[in-house]
C-alpha positions as CSV (number, residue, x, y, z in Angstrom):
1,X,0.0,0.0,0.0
2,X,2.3,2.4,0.6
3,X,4.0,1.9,-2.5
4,X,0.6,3.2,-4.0
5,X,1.0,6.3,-2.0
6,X,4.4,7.2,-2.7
7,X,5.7,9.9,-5.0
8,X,8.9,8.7,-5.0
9,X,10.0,5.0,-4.2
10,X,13.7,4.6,-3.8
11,X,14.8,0.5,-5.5
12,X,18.6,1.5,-3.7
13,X,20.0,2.2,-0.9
14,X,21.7,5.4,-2.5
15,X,19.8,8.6,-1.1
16,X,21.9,10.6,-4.4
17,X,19.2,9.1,-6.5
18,X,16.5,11.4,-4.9
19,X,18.9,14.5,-6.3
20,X,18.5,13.0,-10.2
21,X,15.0,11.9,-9.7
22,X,14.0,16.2,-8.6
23,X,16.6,16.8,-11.7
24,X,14.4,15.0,-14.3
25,X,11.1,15.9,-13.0
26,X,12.2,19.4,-12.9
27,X,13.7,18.8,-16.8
28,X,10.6,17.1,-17.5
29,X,8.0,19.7,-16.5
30,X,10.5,22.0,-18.8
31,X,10.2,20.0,-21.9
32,X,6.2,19.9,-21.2
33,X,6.2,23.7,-21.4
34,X,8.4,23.8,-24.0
35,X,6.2,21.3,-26.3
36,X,3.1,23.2,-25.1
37,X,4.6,26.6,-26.0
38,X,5.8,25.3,-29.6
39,X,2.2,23.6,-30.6
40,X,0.0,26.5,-29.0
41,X,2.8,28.8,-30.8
42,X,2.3,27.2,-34.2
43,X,-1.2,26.7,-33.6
44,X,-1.8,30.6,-33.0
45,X,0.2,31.6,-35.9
46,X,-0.4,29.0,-38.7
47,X,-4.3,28.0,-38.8
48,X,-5.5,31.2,-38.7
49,X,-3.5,32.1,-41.7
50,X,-4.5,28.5,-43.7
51,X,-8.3,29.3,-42.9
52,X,-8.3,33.1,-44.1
53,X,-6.7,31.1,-47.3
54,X,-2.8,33.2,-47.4
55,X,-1.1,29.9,-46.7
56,X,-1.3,27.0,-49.0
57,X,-3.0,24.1,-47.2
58,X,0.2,22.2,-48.2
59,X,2.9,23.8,-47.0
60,X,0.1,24.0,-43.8
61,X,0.4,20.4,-43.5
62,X,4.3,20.1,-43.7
63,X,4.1,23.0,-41.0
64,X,2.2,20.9,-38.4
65,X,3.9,17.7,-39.5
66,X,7.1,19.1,-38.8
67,X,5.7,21.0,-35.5
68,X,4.9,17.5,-34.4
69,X,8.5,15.9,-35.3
70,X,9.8,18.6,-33.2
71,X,7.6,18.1,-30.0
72,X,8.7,13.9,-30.4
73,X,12.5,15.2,-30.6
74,X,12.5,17.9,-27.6
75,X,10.7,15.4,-25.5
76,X,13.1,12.5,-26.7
77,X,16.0,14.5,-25.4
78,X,15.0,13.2,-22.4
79,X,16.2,9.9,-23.3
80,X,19.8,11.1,-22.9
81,X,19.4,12.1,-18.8
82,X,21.9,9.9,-17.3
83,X,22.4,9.2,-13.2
84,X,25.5,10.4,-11.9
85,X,27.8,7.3,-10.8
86,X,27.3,6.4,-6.8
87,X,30.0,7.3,-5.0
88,X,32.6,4.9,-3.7
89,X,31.9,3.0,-0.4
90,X,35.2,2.6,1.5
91,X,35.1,2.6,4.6
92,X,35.8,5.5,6.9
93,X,39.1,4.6,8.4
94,X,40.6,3.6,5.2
95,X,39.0,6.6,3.1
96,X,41.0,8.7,6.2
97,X,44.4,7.1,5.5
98,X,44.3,6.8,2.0
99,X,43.8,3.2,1.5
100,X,41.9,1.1,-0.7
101,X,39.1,-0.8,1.4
């Protein structure tokens, strides 16, 4: 149940993880806004102009096809978020000498 209730549940013992989990919701949200900017953007501009007839319905078409291929890009950038590596886990006293655990 209260895996139900969680925002975020942690599969590691590694509290860094909570860090790049606020990292890519944060650069989530800003690809949303981003997409939803560029569509209502294009939306604004371009219909208007192809129902009053000064754009030619086909290069209208290309317009939103290539509107679209740019919202699946920006929001596949995503894709390329990586976690930062765990840091090592020596222990104390040999992390204060300068050993290798």
């Amino acid at each position: 149940m209260a895996i139900c209730a969680a925002d975020l549940i942690l599969l590691r013992d590694d509290l860094h993880v909570v860090a790049d989990a606020i990292k890519l919701a944060r650069g989530t949200f800003r690809t949303i806004r981003r997409n939803l900017a560029w569509a209502f953007g294009y939306n604004l501009a371009a219909l208007p102009l192809a129902a009053l007839g000064f754009l030619n319905p086909i290069v209208a078409s290309a317009a939103m096809t290539l509107s679209s291929v740019f919202v699946v890009w920006n929001s596949l950038r995503l894709g390329r978020f990586r976690v930062r590596a765990a840091p090592s886990r020596r222990p104390a006293a040999a992390a204060a000498s300068g050993r290798a655990a």
